[in-house]
C-alpha positions as CSV (number, residue, x, y, z in Angstrom):
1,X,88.2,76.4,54.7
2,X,85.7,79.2,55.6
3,X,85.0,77.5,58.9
4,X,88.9,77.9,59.6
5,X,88.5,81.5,58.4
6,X,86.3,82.0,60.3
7,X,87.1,80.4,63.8
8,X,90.2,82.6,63.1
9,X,88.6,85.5,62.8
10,X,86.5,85.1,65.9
11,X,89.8,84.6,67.7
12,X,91.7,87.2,66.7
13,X,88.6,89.6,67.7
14,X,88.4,87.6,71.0
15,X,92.1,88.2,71.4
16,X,91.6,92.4,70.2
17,X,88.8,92.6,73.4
18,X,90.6,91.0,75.7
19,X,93.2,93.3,74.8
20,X,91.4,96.6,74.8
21,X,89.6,95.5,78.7
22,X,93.3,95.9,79.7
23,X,93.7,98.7,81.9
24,X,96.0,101.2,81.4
25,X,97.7,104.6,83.0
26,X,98.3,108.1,82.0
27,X,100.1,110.4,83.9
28,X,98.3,113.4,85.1
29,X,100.4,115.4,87.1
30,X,103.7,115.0,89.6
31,X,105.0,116.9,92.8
32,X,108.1,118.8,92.6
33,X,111.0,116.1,94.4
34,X,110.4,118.3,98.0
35,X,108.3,116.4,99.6
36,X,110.3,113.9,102.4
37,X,110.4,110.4,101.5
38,X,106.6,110.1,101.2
39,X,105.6,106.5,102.3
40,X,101.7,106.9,102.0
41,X,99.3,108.5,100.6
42,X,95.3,109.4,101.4
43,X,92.7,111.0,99.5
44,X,89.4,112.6,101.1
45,X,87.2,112.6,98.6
46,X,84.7,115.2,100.4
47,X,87.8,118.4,100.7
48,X,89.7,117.3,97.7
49,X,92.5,116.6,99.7
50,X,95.2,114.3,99.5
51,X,97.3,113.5,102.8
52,X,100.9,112.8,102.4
53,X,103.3,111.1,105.1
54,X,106.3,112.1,105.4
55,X,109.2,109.8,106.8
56,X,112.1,112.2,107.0
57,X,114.7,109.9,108.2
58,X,115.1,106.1,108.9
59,X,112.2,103.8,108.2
60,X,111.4,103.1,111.4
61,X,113.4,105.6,113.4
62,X,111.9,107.3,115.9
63,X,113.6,110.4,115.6
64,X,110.7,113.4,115.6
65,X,111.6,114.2,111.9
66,X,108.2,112.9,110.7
67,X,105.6,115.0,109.5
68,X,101.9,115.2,107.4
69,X,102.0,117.0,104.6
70,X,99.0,117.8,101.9
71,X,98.2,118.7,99.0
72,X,94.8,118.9,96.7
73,X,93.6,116.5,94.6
74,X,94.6,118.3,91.2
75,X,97.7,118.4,92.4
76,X,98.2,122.1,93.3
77,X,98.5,124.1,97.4
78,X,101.0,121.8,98.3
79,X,102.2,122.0,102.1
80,X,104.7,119.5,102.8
81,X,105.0,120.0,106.6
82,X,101.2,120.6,107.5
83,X,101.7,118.5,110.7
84,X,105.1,118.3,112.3
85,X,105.8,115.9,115.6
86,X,105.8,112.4,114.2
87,X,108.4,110.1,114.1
88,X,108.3,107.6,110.5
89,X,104.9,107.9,109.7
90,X,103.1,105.9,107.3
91,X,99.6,104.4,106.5
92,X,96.5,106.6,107.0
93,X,92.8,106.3,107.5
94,X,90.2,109.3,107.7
95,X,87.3,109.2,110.1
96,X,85.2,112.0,111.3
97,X,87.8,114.9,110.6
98,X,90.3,112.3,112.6
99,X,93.2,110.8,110.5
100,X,94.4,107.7,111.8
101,X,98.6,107.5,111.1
102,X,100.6,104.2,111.6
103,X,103.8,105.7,113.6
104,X,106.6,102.9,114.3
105,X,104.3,102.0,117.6
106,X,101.6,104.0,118.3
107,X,98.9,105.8,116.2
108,X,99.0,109.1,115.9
109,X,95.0,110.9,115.7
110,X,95.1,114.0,114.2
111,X,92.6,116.8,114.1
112,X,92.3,117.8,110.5
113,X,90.4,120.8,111.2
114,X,92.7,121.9,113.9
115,X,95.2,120.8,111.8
116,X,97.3,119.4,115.1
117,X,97.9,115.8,117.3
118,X,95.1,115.4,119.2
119,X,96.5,111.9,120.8
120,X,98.9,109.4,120.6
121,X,97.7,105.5,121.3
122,X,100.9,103.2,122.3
123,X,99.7,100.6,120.8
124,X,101.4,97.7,123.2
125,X,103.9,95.0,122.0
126,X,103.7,96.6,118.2
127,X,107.2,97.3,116.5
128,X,107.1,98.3,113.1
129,X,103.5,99.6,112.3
130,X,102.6,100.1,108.6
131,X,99.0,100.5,107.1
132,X,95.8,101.6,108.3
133,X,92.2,101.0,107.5
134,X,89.4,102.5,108.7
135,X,85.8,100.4,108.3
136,X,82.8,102.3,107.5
137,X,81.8,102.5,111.4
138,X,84.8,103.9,112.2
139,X,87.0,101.0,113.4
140,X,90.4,101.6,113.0
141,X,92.5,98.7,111.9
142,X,96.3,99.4,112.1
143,X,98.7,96.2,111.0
144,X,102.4,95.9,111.8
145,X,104.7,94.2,109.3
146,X,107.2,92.9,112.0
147,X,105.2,91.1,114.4
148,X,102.4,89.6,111.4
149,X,99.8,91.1,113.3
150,X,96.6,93.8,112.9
151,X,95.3,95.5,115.4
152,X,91.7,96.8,115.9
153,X,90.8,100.3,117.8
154,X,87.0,99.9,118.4
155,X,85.5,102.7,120.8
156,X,88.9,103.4,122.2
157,X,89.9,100.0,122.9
158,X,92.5,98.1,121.3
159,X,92.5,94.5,120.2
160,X,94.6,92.1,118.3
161,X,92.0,91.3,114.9
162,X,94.1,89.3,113.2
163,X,98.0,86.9,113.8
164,X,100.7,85.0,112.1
165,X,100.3,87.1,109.0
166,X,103.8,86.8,107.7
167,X,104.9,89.8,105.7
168,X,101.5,92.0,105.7
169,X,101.9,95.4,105.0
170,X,98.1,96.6,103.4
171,X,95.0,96.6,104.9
172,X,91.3,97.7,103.4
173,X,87.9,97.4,105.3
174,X,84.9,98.1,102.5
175,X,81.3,97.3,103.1
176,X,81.8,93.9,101.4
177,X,85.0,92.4,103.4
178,X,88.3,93.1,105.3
179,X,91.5,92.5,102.9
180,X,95.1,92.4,102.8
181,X,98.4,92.1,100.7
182,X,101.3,89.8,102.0
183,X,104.5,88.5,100.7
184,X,103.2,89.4,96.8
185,X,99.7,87.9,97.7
186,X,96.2,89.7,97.9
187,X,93.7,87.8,100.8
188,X,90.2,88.1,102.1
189,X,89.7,87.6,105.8
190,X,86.6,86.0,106.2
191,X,85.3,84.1,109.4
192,X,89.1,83.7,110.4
193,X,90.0,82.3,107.5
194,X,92.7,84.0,104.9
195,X,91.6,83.2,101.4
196,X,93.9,84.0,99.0
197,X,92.3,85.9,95.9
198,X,95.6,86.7,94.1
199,X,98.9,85.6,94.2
200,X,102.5,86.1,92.3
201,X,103.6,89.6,92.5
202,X,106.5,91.1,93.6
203,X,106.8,90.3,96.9
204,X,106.8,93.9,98.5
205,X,103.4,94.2,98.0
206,X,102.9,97.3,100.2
207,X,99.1,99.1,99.2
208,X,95.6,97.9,98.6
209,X,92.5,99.9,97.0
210,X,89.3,98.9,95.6
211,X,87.3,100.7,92.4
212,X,83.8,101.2,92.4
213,X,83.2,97.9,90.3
214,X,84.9,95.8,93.0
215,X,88.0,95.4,91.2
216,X,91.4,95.7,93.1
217,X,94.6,97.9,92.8
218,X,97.9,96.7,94.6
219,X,101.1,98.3,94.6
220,X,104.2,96.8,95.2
221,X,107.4,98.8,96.8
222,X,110.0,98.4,94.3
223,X,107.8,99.6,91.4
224,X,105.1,97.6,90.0
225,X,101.3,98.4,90.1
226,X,99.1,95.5,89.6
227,X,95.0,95.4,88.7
228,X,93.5,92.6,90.2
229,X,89.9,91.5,88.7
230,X,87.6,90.0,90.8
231,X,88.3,86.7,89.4
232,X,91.6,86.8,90.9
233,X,93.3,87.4,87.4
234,X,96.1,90.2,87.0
235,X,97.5,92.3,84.9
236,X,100.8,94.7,85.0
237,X,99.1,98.6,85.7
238,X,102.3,100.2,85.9
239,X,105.8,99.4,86.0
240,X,108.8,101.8,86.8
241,X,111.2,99.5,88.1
242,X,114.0,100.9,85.3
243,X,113.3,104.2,86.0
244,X,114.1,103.4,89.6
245,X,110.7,104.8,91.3
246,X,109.5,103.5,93.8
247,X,105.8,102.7,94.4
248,X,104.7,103.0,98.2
249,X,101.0,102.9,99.9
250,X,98.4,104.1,97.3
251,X,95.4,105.5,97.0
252,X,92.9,105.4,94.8
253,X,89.1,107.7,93.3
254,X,87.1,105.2,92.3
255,X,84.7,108.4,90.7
256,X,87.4,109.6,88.3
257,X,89.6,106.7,87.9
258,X,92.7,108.2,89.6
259,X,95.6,106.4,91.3
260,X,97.8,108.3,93.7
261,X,101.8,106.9,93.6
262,X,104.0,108.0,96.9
263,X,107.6,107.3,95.5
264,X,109.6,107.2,98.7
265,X,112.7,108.1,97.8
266,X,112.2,110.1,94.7
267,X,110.0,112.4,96.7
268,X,107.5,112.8,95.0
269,X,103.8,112.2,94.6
270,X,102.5,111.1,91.1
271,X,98.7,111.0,89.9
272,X,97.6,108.9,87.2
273,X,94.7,108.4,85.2
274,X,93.4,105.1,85.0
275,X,91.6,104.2,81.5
């Protein structure tokens, strides 16, 4: 009897851990519903900025209604039309005082000090670009969701890096590997091989970050937030599906625990704290 006791007992406080590593979220602060159906969103860790795009329009329209807009990282100075002249915009990636936007077919470099388009790449045969990456060295990695495809802008150039990726929409380069969501799956490209480290989530998977103990956070359009251990295993980080909010391209500060939620259509930007 005291051996069932206490197997029991070492169960229940087996179960009570496993429990408590769960991660959870706790809203922080939220943008006023002005911002323009905000697709992505970037944080510079060095200014305390966070970089919003702004579609303004039809997905992939390209209509000139697109703009950058920012705000700081405690949530206050909002501009919501910082940089005006794109057409959809959506992922970014910061290099150098350059940010990198995904724009329907080109990528759009913008001068952040100048705070204006310094050039637009046509990026050749692309349709409906999406995310960006950009890897430590300062290749820019840019995939498009229509033709299953990222491309690579090393030194100016542009290649194709990676094909037949059905469905991709996020892309991160870190110091330990290149990685991307597709189709409610989370992969590691490695040598050209994809190997799947997570799988069943909603299928709009749309953004991926990392935290600083090499964890993952993926967000999926219509609502759901997932943590991803390195193990592959996954819990549910946030869901808002019944409230109708959307959850686009995150971003993520690994130093304070904070996740950044564009809501597309609500317009709004939400910051949570990550416990």
């Amino acid at each position: 009897m005291k051996r069932i006791i206490f197997l029991t007992v070492v169960m229940v406080l087996a179960g009570y851990r496993l429990h408590a590593q769960e991660k959870t979220v706790v809203e922080l602060w939220k943008t006023d519903s002005v911002l323009k159906t905000p697709e992505s969103v970037l944080l510079d860790p060095y200014t305390k900025t966070i970089y919003i795009s702004n579609i303004d329009g039809e997905p992939w329209g390209k209509d000139g209604k697109g703009s950058i807009g920012k705000i700081g990282a405690d949530g206050k100075n909002l501009v919501v039309d910082w940089v005006k002249g794109l057409q959809a915009p959506k992922g970014m990636g910061l290099y150098k005082d350059k940010l990198y936007v995904a724009d329907v077919d080109e990528i759009v470099v913008i001068d952040v000090k100048a705070a204006k388009i310094a050039q637009r790449i046509p990026v050749a045969g692309s349709v409906n670009l999406n995310d960006v990456t950009v890897s430590p060295t300062g290749d820019v990695y840019v995939s498009d969701s229509k033709t299953g495809e990222i491309h690579l802008l090393r030194n100016g150039v542009l290649s194709k890096y990676l094909s037949g990726l059905n469905g991709i929409n996020g892309v991160l380069s870190t110091a330990d590997g290149f990685y991307f969501v597709a189709k409610g799956a989370l992969y590691k490209a490695n040598a050209g091989e994809h190997i799947k480290l997570a799988e069943g989530m909603e299928p709009s998977t749309d953004g991926v970050v990392q935290t600083k103990s090499g964890d993952f956070i993926v967000s999926s359009w219509v609502g759901v937030v997932y943590y991803i251990k390195k193990d592959g295993s996954k819990t549910e980080l946030l869901n808002t599906m019944e409230r109708k909010l959307t959850s686009a391209d995150i971003d993520f500060d690994p130093v304070n625990n904070i996740l950044y939620v564009p809501t597309f259509f609500s317009n709004t930007v939400v910051a949570y704290q990550v416990k």
